[in-house]
N, C-alpha and C positions, 0 to 999 in steps of 0.2 A: 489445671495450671501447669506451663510447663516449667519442669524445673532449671533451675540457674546455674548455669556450668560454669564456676567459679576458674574452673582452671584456664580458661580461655580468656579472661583478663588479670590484670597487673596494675597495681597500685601502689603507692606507699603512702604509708600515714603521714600527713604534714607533720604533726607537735613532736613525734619520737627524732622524725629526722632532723628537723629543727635544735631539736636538743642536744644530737649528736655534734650537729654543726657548732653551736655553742663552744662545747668541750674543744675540738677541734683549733676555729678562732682563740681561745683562750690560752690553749695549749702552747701556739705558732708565737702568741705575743709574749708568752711569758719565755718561751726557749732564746728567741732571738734577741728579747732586751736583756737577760741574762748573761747570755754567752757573751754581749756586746760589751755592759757594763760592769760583770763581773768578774768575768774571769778574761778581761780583756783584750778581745779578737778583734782582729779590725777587717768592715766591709762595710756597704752604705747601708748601715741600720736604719734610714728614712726612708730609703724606697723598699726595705724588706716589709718594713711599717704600710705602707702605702699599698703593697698589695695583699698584704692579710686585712686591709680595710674592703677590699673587694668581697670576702667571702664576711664581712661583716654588712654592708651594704645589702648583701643576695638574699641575708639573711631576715634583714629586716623587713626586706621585699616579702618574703616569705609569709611575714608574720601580720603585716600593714595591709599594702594590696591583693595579696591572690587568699580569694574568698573560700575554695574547697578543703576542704579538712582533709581529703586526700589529692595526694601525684600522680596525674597518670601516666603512661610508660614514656610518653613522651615527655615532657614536664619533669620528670624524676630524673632522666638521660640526661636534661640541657642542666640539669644543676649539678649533678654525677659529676659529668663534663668540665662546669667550672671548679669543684673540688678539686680535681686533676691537674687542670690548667694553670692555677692558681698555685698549688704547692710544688708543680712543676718547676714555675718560675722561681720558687723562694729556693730551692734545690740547686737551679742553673746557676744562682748567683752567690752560693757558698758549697761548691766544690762538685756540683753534680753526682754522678750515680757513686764516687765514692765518702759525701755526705751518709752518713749512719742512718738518718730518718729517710732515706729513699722506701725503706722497707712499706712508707706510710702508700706509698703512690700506688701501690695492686688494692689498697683497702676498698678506693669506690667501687673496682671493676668488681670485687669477688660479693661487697652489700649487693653491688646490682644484680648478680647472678639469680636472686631467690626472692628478687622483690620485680625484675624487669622482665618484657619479651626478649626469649633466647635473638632474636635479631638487634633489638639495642643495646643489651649483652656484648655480644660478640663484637659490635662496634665500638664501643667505649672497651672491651680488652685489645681489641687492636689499635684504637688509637693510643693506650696506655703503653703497648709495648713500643709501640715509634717513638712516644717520649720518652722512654728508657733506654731506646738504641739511642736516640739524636742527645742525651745528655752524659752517655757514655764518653762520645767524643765530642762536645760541646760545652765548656760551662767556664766560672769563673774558678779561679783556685778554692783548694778549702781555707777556709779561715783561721789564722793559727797567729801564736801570741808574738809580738814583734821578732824576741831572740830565738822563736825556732820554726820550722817549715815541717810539713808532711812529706813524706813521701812512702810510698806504695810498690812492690813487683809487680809489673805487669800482667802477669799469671795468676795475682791475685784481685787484682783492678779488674778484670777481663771476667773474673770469675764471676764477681759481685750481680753485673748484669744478666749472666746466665741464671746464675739462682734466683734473680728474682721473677724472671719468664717464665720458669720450669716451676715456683713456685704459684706464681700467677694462673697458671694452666691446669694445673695439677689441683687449686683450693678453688678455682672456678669449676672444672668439671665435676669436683665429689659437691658442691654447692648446689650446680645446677641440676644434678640427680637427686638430693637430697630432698631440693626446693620440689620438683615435679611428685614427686613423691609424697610429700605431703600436701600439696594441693592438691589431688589425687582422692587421697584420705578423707582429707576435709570434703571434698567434694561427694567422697562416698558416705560417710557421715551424716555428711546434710541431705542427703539423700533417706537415709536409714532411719530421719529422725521424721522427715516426710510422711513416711511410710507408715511409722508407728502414730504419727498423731492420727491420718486417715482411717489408722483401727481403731486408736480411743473413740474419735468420733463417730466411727459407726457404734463402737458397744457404750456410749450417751447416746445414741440415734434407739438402739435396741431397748436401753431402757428406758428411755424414755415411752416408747410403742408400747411397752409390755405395762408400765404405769396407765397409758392413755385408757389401752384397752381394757384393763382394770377399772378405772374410774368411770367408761363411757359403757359398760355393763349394764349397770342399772336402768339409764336415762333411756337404754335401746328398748331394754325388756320393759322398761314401764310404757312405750311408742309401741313397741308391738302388741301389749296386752288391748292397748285402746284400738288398736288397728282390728287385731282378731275382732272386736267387740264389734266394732264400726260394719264390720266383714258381713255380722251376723245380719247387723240391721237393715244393710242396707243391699242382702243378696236377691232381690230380688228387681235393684234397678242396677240393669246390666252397667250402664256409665259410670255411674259411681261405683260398684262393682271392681271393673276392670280399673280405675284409679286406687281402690287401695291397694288391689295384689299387686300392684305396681309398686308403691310403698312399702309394702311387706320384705319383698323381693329386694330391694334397696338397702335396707334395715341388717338384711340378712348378709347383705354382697358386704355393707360396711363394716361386721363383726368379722367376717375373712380375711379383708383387705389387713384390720386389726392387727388379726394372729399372725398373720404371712411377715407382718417388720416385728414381728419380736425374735428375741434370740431362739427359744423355743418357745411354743405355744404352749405345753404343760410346765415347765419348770423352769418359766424365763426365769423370774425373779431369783432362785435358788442358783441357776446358775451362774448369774453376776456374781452373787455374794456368797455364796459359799465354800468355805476351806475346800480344794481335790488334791488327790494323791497324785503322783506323777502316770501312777496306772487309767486313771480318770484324761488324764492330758491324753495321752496316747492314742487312748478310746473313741477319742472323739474326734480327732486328726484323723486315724487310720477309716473312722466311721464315716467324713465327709469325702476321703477319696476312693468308694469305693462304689460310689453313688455314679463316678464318673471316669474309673479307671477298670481297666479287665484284667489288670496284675494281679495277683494273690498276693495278698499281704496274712504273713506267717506271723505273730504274735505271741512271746513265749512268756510268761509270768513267774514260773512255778520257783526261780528263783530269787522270787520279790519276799523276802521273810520278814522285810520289816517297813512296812508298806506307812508313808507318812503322808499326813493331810497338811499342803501349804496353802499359803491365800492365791488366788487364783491371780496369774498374772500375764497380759497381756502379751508382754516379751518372751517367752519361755515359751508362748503357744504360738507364738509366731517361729520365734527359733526352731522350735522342732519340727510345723510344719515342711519349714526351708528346707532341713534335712530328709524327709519323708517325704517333698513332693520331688528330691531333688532323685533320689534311689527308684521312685515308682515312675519317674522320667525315663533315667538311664539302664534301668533294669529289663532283662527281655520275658522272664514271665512273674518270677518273683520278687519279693521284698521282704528282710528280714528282720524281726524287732524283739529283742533282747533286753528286759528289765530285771536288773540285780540287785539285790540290797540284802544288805547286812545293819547292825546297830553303830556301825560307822559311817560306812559310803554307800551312795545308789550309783546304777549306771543303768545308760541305755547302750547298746551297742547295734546300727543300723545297717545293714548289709544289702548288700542287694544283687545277682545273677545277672550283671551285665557287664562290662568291658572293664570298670575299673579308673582309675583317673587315670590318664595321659601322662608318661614320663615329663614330658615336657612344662606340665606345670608343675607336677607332684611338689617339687621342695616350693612352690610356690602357693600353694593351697590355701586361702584364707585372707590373701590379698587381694583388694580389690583392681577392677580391670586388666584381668588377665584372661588368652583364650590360648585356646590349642590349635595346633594345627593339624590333628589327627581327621582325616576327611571322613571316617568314618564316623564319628562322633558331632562334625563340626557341625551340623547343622540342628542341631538338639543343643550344643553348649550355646552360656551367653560371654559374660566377660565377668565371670566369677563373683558379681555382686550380691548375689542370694548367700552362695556360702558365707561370703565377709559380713553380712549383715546380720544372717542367723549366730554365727561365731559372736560376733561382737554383743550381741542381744543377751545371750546363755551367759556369754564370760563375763557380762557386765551385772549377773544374776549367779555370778558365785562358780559357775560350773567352769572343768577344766575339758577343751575341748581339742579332740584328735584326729586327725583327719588321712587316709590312709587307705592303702587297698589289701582285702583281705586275705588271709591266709589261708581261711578255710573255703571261701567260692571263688568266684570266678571274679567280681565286683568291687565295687568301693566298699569301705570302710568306717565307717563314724564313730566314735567313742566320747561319749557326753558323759563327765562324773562330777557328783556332788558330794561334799564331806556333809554329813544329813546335821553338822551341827549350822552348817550353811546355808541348806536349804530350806531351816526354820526361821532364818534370819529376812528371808523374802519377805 
């Protein structure tokens, strides 16, 4: 199944925007018949009415005919658009950019920043900042109580529109690195979560096999006992003969096929269910790569003093492997693996006799989609999604994980520690 790169599309929720909108509309009607009627300013309070009916109109549109529960980037831009356009106009007609609520008109551009394509983004902040140059020097006066007038220094009037550009730019760009940045995440996330259901399911797939072959025991050896028998009776008519050892052979091929999908063929069952020590986890990591790797992997114990049995868990065995297959990758003949425990903390500490992480990612280590440019390495690195997902796996299993190159080889570095009153908590 391939998986769905969330970050290559953009939507927004209809109901949330919708309700922003609401607030909005509500907001525009109650400022403007207020200021009109109460505190008694005078401007055409009818047509200010008349066009916050527009974004009341859009609204309903929203909610009567367009059937998708979500916006897509298009769709979300044309009503952006009319948020803009619309409070623009109520802006031009009481006093323009040195109206106090201007501050509202960078709001769509910097929502759209982390909901829309950086290309309808950038459009709607540029058309946003023409409507703030064109109402700098365009608009009606501000509104003010019959006996007294505003007025403003220039230097200050001048100002207003700059800060709200520089502020525009400035809360759009940290938005738009923000936004990627968790789309990113999410997108590594749902990747991670991928990954981990296709190991549940294979070890349901395992025990299941190791049940089957359990159960279909009997039924085989009671078919082979009548076969042998069959064998006896009938060795002397080659035909029949040559039909059962056919069956025999069968019988025999199906009890293998059996063994071959369980997790282990002697101690499947124990192994599903059974409490292992973190020395147990290791054991069986380092045991599967060496079946298929020519590194030596160096194995140190002696200072495991308080060796504890947790329930065996999917994540933890994945994590670790990512870190162990990731050292016996980058490593040129060694790999080195350090289990510590005391009656407080365990540790592993993973090393390994090859280059080391690349400056260039180092402060970046455990984020996902990142790569190096080191030519010497590039071709062996991916885009840092095994470290971010072993990390995330371990740290979401209690463990505090370090990542770093070491002091004592030549290599990377891995530091995975548990407070062991944590690790009984798995």
């Amino acid at each position: 199944m391939k998986f769905f790169e969330t970050s290559k599309y953009f939507s927004l929720k209809k109901s949330t925007y919708i309700k922003l909108r609401w607030i909005a509309v509500f907001g525009q009607l109650i400022t403007i018949n207020a200021v009109y009627f109460i505190f008694k300013f005078k401007f055409d309070v009818i047509l200010e009415n008349s066009i916050i009916l527009i974004g009341l109109l859009s609204n309903l549109y929203l909610i009567y005919l367009h059937q998708r529960t979500q916006l897509l980037d298009k769709e979300a831009f044309f009503f952006l658009l009319i948020d803009v356009l619309q409070l623009s106009c109520l802006i031009y007609l009481t006093g323009g950019i040195a109206n106090p609520f201007s501050i509202f008109l960078i709001i769509p551009a910097i929502f759209s920043s982390s909901n829309l394509g950086f290309r309808s983004n950038s459009l709607l902040v540029g058309i946003t900042v023409l409507i703030i140059v064109f109402l700098t020097f365009f608009n009606y006066p501000l509104p003010h109580p019959v006996n007294e007038h505003f007025h403003v220094d220039s230097y200050y009037y001048y100002s207003i529109p700059t800060s709200l550009i520089v502020a525009l730019i400035f809360l759009n760009y940290f938005a738009l690195t923000f936004g990627a940045e968790s789309r990113l995440r999410k997108e590594a996330l749902n990747k991670m979560e991928e990954i981990m259901s296709k190991e549940h399911e294979l070890l349901s797939l395992g025990g299941q096999a190791a049940a089957a072959a359990h159960s279909l025991g009997t039924p085989f050896s009671t078919i082979k006992i009548i076969s042998t028998d069959l064998l006896k009776q009938f060795k002397n008519d080659k035909e029949v003969k040559k039909d059962i050892e056919l069956l025999v052979s069968q019988i025999d091929r199906c009890g293998e096929i059996l063994k071959k999908l369980t997790l282990n063929p002697v101690v499947e069952d124990d192994f599903i269910d059974k409490d292992l020590s973190i020395s147990d986890y290791i054991n069986e990591i380092v045991k599967s790569f060496k079946e298929t790797s020519k590194k030596k992997f160096i194995v140190n114990f002696d200072q495991n003093s308080n060796s504890l049995n947790i329930t065996k868990s999917i994540e933890i065995v994945y994590g670790l492997r990512n870190f162990i297959g990731n050292a016996n990758k980058f490593s040129k003949n060694q790999v080195f693996i350090n289990l510590k425990s005391d009656s407080d903390l365990t540790e592993i500490i993973i090393e390994d006799d090859g280059e080391g992480y690349p400056n260039d990612v180092l402060s970046k280590i455990g984020e996902p989609y990142i790569k190096s440019y080191k030519t010497s390495i590039k071709s062996k690195s991916g885009l840092g999604l095994g470290i971010f997902i072993g990390k995330s796996l371990l740290e979401k299993n209690y463990a505090n994980v370090l990542c770093g190159n070491s002091k004592i080889r030549s290599g990377a570095e891995v530091n995975i520690k548990w407070k062991n009153k944590d690790l009984l908590k798995i």
